[in-house]
Legacy VTK file of the C-alpha trace (Angstrom):
# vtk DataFile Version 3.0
C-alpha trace
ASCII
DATASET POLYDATA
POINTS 486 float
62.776 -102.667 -3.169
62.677 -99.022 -2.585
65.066 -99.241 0.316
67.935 -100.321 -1.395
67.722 -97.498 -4.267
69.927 -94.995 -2.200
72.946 -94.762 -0.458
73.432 -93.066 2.697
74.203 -89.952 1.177
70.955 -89.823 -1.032
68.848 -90.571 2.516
70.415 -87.401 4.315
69.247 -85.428 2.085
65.663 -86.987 1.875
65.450 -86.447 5.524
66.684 -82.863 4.870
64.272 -81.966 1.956
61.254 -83.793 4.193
62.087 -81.824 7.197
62.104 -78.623 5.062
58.385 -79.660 3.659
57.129 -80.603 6.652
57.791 -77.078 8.349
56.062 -75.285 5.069
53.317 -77.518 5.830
52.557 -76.257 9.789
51.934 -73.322 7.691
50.154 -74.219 4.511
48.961 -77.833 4.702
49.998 -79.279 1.444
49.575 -82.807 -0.544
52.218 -84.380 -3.024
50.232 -86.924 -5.668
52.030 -88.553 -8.044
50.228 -89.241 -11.582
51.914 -91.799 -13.152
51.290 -95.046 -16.314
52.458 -95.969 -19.357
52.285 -93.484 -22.968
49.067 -93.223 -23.832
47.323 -94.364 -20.412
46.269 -90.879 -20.342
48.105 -89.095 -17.550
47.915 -85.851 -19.336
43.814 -86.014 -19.946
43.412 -87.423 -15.906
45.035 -84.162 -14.453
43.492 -81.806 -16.958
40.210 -83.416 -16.439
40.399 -83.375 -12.447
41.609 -79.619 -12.327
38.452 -78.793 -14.381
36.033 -80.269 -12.739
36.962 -78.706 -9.789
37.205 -75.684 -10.688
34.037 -75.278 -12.247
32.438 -77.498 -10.345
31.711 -80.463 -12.190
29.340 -83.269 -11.706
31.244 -85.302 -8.602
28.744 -86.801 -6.686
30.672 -89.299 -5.402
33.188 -86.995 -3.793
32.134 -86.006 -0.384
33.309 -82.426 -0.019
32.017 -81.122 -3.163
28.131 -82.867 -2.809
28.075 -82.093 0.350
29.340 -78.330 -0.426
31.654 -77.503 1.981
34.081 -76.714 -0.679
34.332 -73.183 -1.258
36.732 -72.575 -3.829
39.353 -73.873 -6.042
41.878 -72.218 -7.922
45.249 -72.632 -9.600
48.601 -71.284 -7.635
52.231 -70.909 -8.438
54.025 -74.270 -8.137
56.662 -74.508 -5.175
59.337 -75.905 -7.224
61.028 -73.314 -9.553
62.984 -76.011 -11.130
60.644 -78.437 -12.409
58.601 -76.924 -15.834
54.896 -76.301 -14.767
51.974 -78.236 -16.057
50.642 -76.726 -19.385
46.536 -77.149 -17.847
45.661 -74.211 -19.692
47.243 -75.180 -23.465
46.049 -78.823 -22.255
42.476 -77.444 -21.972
42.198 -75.363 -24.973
42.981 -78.419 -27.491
40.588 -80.671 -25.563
37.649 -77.797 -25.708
38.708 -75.839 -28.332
40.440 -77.856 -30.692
38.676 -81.379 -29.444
42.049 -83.316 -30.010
43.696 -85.218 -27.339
46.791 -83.288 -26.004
50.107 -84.340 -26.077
51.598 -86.907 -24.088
53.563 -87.098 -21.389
57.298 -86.207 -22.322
59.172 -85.337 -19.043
58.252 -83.882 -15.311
55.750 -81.196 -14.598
54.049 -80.162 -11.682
51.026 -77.779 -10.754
49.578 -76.494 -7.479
45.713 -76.648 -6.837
44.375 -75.266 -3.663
41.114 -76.011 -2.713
39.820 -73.549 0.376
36.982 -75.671 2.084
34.729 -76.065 5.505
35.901 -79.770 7.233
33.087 -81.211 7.961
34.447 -81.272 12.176
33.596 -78.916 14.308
36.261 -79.541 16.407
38.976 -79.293 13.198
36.945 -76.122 12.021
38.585 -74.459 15.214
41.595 -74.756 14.847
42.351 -75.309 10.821
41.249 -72.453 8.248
40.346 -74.741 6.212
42.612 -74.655 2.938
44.814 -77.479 1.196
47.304 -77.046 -1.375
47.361 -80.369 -3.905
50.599 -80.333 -5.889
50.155 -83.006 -8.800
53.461 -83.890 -10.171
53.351 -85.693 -13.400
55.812 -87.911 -14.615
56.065 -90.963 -17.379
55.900 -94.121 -15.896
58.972 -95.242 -18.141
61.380 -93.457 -15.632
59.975 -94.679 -12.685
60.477 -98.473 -14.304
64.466 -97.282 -14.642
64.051 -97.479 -10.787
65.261 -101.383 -10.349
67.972 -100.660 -12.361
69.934 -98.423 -9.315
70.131 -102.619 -7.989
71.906 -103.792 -10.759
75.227 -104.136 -11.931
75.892 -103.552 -16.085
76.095 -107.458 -16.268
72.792 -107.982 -14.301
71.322 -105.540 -16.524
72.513 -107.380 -19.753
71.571 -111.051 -18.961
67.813 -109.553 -17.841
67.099 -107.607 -21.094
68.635 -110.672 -23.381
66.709 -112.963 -21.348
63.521 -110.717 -21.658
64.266 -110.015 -25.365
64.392 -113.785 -26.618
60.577 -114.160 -24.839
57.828 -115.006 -27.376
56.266 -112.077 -27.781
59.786 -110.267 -28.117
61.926 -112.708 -30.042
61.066 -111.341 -33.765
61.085 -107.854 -32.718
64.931 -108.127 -30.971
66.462 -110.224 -33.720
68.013 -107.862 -35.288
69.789 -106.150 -31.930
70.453 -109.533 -30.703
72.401 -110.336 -34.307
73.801 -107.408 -34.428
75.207 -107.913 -30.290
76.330 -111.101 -31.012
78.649 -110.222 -33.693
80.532 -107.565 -31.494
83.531 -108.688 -29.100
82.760 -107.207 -25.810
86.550 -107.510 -25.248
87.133 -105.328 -28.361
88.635 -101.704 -27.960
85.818 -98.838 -26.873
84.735 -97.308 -30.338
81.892 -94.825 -29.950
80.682 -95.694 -33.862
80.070 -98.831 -32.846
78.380 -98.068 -29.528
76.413 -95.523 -31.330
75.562 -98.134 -33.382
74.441 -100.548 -30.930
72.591 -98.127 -28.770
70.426 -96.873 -32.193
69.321 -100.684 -33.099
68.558 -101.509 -29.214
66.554 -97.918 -28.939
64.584 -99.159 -32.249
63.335 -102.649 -30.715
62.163 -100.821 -28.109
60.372 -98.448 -29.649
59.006 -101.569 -31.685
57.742 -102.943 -28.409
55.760 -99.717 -27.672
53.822 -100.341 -31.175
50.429 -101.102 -30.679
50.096 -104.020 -31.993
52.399 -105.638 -29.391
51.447 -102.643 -26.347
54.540 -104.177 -24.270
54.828 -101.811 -20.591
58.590 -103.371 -19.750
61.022 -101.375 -21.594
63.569 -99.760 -19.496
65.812 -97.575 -20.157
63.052 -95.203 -19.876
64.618 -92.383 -21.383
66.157 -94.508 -24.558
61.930 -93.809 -25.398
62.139 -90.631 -24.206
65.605 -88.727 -24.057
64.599 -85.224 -23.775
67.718 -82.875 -23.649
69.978 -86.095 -22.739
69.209 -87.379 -26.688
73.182 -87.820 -27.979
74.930 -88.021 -24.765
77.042 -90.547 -23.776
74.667 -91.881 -20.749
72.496 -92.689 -23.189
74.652 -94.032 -25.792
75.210 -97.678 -24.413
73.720 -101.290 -24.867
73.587 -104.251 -23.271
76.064 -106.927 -24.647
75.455 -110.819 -24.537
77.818 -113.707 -22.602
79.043 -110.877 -19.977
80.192 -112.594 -16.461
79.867 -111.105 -13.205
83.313 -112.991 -12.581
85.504 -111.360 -15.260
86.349 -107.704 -14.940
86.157 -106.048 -17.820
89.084 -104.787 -19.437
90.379 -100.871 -19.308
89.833 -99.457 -22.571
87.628 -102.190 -23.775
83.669 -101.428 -25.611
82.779 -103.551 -22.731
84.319 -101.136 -20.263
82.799 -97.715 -21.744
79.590 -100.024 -22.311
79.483 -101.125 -18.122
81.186 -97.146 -17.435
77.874 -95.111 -19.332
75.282 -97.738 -17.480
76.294 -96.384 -14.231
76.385 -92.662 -15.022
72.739 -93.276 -16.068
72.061 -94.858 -12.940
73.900 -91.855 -10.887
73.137 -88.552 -13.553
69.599 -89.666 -14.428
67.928 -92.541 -12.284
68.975 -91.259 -9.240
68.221 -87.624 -9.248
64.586 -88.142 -10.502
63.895 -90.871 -7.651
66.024 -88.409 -4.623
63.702 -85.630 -6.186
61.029 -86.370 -6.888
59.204 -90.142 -5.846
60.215 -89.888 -2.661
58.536 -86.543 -2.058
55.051 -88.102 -2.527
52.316 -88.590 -0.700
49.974 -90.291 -2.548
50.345 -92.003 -6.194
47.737 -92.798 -9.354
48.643 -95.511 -11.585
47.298 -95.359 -14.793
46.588 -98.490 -16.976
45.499 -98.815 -20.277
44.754 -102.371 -19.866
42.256 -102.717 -22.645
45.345 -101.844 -25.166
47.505 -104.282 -23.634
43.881 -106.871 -24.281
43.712 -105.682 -27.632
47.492 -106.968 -28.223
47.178 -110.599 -26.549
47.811 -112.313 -24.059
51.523 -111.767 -24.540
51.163 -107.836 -23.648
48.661 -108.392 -20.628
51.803 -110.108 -19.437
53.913 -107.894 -19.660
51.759 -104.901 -18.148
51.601 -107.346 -14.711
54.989 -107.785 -14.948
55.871 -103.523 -15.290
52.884 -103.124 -12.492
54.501 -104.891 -10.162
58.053 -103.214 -10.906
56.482 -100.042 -10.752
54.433 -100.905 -7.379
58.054 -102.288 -6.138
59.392 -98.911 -6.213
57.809 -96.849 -3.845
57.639 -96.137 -0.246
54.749 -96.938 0.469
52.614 -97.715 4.206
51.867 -95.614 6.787
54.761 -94.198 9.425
54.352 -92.640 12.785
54.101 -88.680 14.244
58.137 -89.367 14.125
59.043 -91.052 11.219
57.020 -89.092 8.927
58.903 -86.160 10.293
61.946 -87.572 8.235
60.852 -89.757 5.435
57.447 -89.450 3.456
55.520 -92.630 2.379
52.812 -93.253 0.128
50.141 -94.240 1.700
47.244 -94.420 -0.995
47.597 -95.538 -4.225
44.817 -96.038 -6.927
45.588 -97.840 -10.089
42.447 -96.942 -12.767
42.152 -98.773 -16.186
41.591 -95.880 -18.228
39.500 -95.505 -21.554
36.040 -97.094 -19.508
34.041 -95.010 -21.993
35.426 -97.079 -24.784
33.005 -99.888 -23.638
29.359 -100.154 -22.813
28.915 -99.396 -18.598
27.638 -102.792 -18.521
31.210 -104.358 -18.861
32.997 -101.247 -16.472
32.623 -103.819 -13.463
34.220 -106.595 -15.855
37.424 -103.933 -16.703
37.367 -103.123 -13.279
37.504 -107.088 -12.452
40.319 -107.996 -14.604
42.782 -105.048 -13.818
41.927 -105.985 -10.178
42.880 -109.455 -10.750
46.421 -108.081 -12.847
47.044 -105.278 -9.760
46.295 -108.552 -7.033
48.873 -110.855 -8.541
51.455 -107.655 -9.126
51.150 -106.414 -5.387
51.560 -110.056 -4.249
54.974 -110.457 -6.147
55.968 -106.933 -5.182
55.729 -107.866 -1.637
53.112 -104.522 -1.430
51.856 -103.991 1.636
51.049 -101.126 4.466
49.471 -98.768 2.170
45.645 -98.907 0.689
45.413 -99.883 -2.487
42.077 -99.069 -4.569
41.293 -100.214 -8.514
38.651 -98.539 -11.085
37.790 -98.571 -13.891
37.417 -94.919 -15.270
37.444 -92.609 -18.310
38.891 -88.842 -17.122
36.837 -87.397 -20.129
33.951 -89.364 -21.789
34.438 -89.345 -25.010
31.456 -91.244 -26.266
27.741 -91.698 -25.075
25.500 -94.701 -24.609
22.645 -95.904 -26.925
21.260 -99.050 -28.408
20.610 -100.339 -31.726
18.531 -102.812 -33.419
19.970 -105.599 -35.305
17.394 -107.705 -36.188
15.151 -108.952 -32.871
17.846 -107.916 -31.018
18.490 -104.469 -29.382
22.514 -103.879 -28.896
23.878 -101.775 -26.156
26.399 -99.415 -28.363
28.564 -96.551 -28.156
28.243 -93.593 -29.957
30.964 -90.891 -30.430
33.238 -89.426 -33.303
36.472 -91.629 -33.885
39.471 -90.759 -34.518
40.404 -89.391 -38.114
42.114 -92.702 -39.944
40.087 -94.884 -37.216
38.773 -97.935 -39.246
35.642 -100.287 -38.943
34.537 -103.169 -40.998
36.831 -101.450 -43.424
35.005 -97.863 -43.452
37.911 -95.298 -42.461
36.364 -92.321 -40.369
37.322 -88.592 -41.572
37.270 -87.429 -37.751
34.083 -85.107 -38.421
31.131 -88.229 -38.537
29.763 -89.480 -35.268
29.129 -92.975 -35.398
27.553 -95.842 -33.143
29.643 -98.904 -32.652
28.721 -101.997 -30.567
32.315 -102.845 -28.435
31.418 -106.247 -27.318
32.099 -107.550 -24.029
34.841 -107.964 -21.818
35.080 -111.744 -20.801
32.920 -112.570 -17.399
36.067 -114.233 -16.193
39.063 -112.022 -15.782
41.666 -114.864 -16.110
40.940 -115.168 -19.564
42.951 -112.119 -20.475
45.953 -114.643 -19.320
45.145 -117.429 -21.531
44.128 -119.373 -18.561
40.985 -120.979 -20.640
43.293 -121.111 -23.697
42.217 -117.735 -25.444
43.928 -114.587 -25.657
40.010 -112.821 -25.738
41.470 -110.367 -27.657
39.431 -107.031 -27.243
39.013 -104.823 -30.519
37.854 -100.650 -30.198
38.598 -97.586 -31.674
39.461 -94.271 -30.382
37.262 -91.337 -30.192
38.105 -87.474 -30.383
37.004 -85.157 -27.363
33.555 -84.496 -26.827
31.655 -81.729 -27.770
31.188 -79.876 -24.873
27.438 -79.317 -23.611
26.014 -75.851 -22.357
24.250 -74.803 -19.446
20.895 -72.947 -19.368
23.021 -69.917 -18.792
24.839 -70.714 -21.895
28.306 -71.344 -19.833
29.925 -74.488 -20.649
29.621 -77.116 -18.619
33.138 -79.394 -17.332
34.418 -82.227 -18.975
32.030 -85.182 -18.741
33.829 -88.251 -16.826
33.331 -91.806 -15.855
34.231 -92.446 -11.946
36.577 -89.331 -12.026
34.663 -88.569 -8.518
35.407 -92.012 -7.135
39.214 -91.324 -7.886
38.896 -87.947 -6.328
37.281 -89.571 -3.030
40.078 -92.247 -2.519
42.765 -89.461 -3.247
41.733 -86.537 -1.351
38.597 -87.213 0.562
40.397 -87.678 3.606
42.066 -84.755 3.774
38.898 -82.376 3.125
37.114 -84.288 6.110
LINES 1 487
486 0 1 2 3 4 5 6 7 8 9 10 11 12 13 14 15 16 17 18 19 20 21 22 23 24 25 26 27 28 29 30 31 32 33 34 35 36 37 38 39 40 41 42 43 44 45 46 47 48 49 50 51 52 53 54 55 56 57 58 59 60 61 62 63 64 65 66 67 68 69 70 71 72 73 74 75 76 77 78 79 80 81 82 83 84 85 86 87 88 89 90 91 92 93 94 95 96 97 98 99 100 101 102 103 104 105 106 107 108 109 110 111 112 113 114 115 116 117 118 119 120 121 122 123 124 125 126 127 128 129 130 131 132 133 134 135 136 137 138 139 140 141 142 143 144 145 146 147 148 149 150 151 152 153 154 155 156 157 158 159 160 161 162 163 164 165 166 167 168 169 170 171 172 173 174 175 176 177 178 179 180 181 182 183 184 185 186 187 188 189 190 191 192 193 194 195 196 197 198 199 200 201 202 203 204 205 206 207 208 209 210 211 212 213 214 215 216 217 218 219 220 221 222 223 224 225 226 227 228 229 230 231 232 233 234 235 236 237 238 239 240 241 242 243 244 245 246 247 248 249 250 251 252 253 254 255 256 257 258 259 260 261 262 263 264 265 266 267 268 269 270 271 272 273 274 275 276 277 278 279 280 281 282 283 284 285 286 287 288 289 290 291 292 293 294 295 296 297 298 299 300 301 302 303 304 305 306 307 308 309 310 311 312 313 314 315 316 317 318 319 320 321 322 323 324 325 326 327 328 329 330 331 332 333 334 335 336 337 338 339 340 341 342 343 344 345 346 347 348 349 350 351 352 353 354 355 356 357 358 359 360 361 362 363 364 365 366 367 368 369 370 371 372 373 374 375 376 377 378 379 380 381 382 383 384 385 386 387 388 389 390 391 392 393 394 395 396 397 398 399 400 401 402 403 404 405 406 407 408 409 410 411 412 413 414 415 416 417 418 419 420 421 422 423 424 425 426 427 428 429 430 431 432 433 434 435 436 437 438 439 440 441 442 443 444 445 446 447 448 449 450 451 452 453 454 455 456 457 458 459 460 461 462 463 464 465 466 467 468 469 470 471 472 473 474 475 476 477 478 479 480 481 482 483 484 485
């Protein structure tokens, strides 16, 4: 799919901003990763969490360079790319120490530089390479990258998928009111930008209804209709789709249909396009994050519809490995982990079992996205534990529980939590079959948790404080960068 998202203009300058990179690199050898997922997958936790660790050099023993220590240092540097706001690690750190709140989410693009000076563990590349890699982790909400299919679509195509999509079962109540209100305006009428307005507030509303999470739907482009950021008001983002529209019948000048079809593409060429020329295909390597126990909690319905953004989202990049020429022009990703985040929301005995069943949604997604050439790894992780392990009696029987401090509001058996009382709280289990997250078996299996605030931080005999505790963080680091410190 990624292949037909530019013209030939927006590929000459790809090759020209690649060539450019690639000649800074001779110099100072530099990775792009991408850090992508849904709100509240926890993109802004996984990148605060990683930089941490390595910096203060936190318990990764399944990341080669660091237990083997032939890592010597790691330390923040200025970002390359003026133009794009910098990631707030240090605010993001303070509220998750500090404070022990969860940091914002995700809102727009950021980037930050790690450089990590280290011994390879060659002989041979110790001769001729000082040993130092720059890491420059751009963040980004996955909404925008699912505006991606949408450069291959015409304002027509556009309208018949989200109608389609919208009068699904586990959308139909939550578009009625759009889809009323559509139906009762001629597309033919004279442009009026009251009643576009109109249209484009009511469509913007049943999509933030999707995001709720009691129905934890992934597929709900336009991206930035969720998230506008300075573009909130402007006419690119004050359009809708309209019903009974034919690919056949042009529309007419002047009409609401025209202005309607007219704002669609300047989306497509002011906002799509930019962020995919800019930014995606600058990357080297990509995390997916999924918060596929949400989706679980919501049904059958929503586990669905996560697949069904996955493989969108997977559809979208370059991905595979090129040759000493190619990649002299045009960068592809060739690694790409997807994690199902939030593992410490569950007892470790059913990580394998969340690790199973976002395999099983990541195999069918890469198989419809026609993904191949690049390595594709799944885990099942939590950036920051925020709970421990324990058991409790209940009778004969010894549970496996949780124990951490939810969330203030957070409710149980009809106890609400204040946010200060640490509690224990047996999760259940994940079903042994991962296809009955589909229905397959005729159950939805829904899944039912709360959330937790940060951990309290423990301290070392020293009395410094130790980095954030993690679940598999060191597995993702591996499969991301363990190559390159080799």
């Amino acid at each position: 799919m990624a292949s037909s998202l530019t013209s030939l203009t927006d590929e000459a300058r790809i090759v020209f901003d690649t060539i450019g990179g690639r000649a800074a690199g001779l110099v100072n050898p530099s990775l792009r990763i991408g850090v992508t997922g849904l709100s509240r997958a926890g993109k802004t936790v996984f990148i605060s969490a990683l930089v941490h660790n390595l910096i203060h050099g936190g318990r990764l023993p399944l990341f080669e360079a660091q237990k083997s220590g032939r890592i010597a240092r790691t330390y923040l540097e200025e970002q390359p790319d003026d133009a794009v706001p910098r990631f707030q690690y240090e605010d993001h750190i303070r509220a998750l120490v500090e404070q022990r709140v969860w940091p914002d989410s995700t809102r727009a693009i950021s980037e930050l530089r790690l450089t990590i000076d280290y011994e390879s563990a060659s002989g041979w590349n110790r001769m001729f390479s000082r040993g130092r890699l720059s890491v420059d982790i751009v963040d980004y909400p996955g909404e925008w990258l699912l505006d991606l299919p949408l450069l291959g679509k015409s304002y027509t195509d556009f309208s018949r998928d989200v109608f389609e999509l919208a009068a699904s079962p586990v959308r139909a109540d939550l578009s009625a009111g759009w889809r009323k209100a559509a139906a009762a305006v001629d597309p033919d009428r004279d442009a009026d930008e009251m009643v576009a307005r109109d249209l484009a507030e009511i469509f913007t509303n049943y999509l933030k209804a999707g995001k709720d999470d009691s129905r934890a739907l992934s597929t709900l482009p336009p991206g930035r209709f969720l998230m506008p950021g300075d573009l909130e008001g402007s006419p690119a983002l004050t359009f809708a789709p309209l019903p009974g529209l034919d690919d056949a019948r042009r529309p007419r000048p002047g009409s609401l249909h025209a202005m309607m079809a007219r704002r669609f593409e300047a989306y497509k060429t002011h906002v799509v396009k930019p962020f995919f020329r800019e930014h995606v295909t600058r990357l080297d390597r990509q995390i997916v994050l999924v918060d596929a126990m949400q989706a679980m909690n919501a049904g059958a319905g929503a586990v669905a519809d996560l697949e069904r953004a996955l493989t969108e989202i997977l559809g979208c990049f370059r991905q595979g490995r090129g040759s000493i020429l190619t990649d002299l022009f045009s960068r592809r990703i060739d690694r790409i982990l997807i994690a199902a985040t939030k593992a410490d929301h569950i007892h470790h005995e059913s990580h394998d079992r969340l690790q199973a069943i976002v395999r099983r949604i990541a195999d069918r997604a890469i198989a419809r996205a026609d993904f191949v050439g690049a390595q594709v790894e799944v885990v099942a992780m939590a950036a920051v534990r925020a709970t421990r392990e324990g058991t409790a009696n209940e009778g004969s029987n010894a549970l496996p529980v949780i124990i951490g401090t939810p969330l203030a509001g957070e409710t149980i058996d009809g106890e609400r939590f204040d946010g200060q009382t640490e509690t224990a709280i047996f999760p259940g289990d994940l079903p042994a079959q991962p296809g009955a997250i589909f229905g397959d078996h005729g159950s939805s299996h829904p899944i039912r948790f709360v959330r937790f605030r940060p951990p309290k931080l423990e301290q070392g005999a020293s009395g410094l404080t130790l980095s954030l505790p993690h679940i598999r963080l060191d597995r993702a680091l591996q499969f991301l960068l363990g190559d390159q410190l080799a």
